[in-house]
C-alpha positions in Angstrom: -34.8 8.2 25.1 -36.6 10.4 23.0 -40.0 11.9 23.2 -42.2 11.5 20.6 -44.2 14.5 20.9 -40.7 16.7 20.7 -40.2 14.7 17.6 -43.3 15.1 16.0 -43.5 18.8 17.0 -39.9 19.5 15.3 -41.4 17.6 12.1 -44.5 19.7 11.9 -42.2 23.2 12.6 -39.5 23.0 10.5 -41.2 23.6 7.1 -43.3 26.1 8.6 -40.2 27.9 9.5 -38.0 27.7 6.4 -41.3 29.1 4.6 -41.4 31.7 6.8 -37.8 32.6 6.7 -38.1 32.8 2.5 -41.2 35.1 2.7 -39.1 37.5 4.7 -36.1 37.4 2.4 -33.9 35.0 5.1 -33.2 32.1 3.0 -30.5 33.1 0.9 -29.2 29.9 -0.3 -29.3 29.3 -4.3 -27.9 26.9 -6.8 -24.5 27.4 -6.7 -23.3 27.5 -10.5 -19.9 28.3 -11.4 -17.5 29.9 -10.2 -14.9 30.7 -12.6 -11.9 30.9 -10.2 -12.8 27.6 -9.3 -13.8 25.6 -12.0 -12.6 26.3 -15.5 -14.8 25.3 -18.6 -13.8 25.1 -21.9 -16.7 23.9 -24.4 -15.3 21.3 -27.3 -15.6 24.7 -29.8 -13.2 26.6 -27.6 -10.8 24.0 -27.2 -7.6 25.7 -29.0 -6.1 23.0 -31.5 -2.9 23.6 -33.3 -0.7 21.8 -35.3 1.5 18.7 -33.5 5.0 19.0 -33.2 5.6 21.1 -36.2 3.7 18.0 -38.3 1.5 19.1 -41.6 -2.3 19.9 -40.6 -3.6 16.6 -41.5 -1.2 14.3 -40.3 -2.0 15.3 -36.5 -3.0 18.2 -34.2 -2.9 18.6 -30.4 -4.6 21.4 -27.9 -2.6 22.0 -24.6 -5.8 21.8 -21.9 -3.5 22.4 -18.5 0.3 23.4 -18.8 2.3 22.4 -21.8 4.3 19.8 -22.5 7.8 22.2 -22.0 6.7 23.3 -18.7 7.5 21.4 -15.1 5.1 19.7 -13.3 1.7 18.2 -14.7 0.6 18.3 -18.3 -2.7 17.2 -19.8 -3.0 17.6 -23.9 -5.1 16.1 -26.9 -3.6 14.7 -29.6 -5.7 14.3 -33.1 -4.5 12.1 -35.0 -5.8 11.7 -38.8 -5.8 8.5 -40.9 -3.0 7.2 -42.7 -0.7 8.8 -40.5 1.3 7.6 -37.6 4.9 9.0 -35.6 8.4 7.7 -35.9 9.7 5.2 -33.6 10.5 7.4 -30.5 10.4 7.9 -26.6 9.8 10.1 -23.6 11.9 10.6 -20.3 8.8 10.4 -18.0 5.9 7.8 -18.3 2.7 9.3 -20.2 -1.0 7.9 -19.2 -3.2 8.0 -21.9 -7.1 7.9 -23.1 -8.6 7.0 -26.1 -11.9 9.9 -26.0 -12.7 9.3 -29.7 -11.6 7.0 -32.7 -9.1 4.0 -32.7 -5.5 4.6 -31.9 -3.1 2.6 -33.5 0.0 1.7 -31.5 3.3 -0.2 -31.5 6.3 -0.7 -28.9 9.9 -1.0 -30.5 12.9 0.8 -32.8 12.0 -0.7 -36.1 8.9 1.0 -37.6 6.0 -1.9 -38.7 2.6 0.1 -38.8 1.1 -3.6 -39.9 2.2 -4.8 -36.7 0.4 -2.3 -34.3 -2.8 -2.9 -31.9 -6.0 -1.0 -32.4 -6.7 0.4 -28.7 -10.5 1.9 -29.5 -12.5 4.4 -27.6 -12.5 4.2 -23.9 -9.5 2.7 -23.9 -6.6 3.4 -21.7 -2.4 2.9 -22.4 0.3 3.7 -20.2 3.4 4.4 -21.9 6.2 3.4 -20.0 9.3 6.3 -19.7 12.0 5.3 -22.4 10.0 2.8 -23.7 10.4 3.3 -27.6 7.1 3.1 -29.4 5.2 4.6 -32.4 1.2 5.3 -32.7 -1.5 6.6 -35.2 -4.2 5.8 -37.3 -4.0 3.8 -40.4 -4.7 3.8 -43.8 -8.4 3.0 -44.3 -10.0 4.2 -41.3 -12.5 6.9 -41.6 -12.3 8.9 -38.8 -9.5 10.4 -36.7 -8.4 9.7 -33.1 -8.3 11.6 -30.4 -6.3 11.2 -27.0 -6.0 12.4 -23.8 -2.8 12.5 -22.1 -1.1 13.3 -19.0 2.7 12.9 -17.5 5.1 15.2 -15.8 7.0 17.4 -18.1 8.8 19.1 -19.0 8.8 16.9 -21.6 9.6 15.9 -25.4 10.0 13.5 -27.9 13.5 11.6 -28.7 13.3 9.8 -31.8 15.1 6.9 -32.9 16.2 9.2 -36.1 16.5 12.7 -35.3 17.6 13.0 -39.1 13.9 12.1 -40.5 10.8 13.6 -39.9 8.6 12.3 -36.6 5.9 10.9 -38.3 5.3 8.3 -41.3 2.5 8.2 -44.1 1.0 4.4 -43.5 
C-alpha cells in the first residue's frame, strides 16, 4: 500500500531537484538532433538526378537515393518521368514496389505497346510490379506536369525489353 505522504513528498522534490542539478551544470541532456552516421539527409535540391537509362533529358530522369539498381541487395531510386513520353513494353527479374510522390503515372501490363489503353495511378498511389510481368509506364501527351516515383526491389537489376533492337521508350 502506498503512503501518501511519501508520495506527495516525492512530487513536491523532484522539480526541486532537477532545478538544482541544472544550476550546477548536472543536467546534461539536450535535444538530440542529427547525427549524421545515423541518419542521412538529403534536401530535394541535393537530390542528384541524372538522365534514365541512357533516355534524352526530357523524356525521363532518375536519382539513385540508396544503392543502385546494378548492385545486390536493396535499391531505392526516383524516376521522373516528363509528358508525352512513356517506356517500351519490358520487364524485370525481381518484383519492384513503387510510389507515386508527385504527378500521375501512366501504366500498362502486356507485350504490345497501347499508351491509350494505360491507367492513370495519381499521387499517393502505390503499384507493385510483379517480376517478369511485361509492362510499359509514363506520362502522356497533354499532361502538364511530370511524374515522379519512388521505387524499391532487390537488384541487381535491369530492364529486358520486348525489343532490344528499338529504343526503351516511346513518344505518346
Amino acid at each position: 500500500m502506498n503512503d501518501f505522504s511519501t508520495d506527495r513528498r516525492d512530487l513536491l522534490l523532484a522539480p526541486l531537484l532537477a532545478a538544482a542539478a541544472a544550476s550546477f551544470g548536472l543536467n546534461t541532456a539536450r535535444a538530440a538532433g542529427v547525427d549524421p552516421a545515423h541518419t542521412i539527409i538529403k534536401l530535394a535540391d541535393q537530390i542528384p538526378w541524372q538522365i534514365h537509362y541512357g533516355y534524352p533529358g526530357d523524356v525521363a530522369q532518375e536519382a539513385a537515393l540508396f544503392s543502385a539498381l546494378d548492385q545486390p541487395g536493396q535499391y531505392l531510386t526516383l524516376i521522373r518521368w516528363y509528358p508525352g513520353h512513356m517506356s517500351a513494353p519490358h520487364f524485370y527479374d525481381f518484383d519492384r514496389l513503387c510510389m507515386v510522390l508527385s504527378g500521375t503515372w501512366y501504366v500498362a501490363s502486356g507485350e504490345d505497346f497501347n499508351h491509350a489503353a494505360s491507367v492513370p495511378v495519381p499521387a499517393g498511389s502505390f503499384v507493385r510490379r510483379v517480376a517478369k510481368s511485361v509492362h510499359y509506364d509514363g506520362v502522356i501527351s497533354g499532361v502538364t506536369e511530370p511524374a515522379v516515383i519512388a521505387i524499391t526491389g532487390m537488384g541487381p537489376t535491369k530492364a529486358h525489353r520486348i525489343e532490344p533492337d528499338k529504343p526503351g521508350w516511346r513518344h505518346v
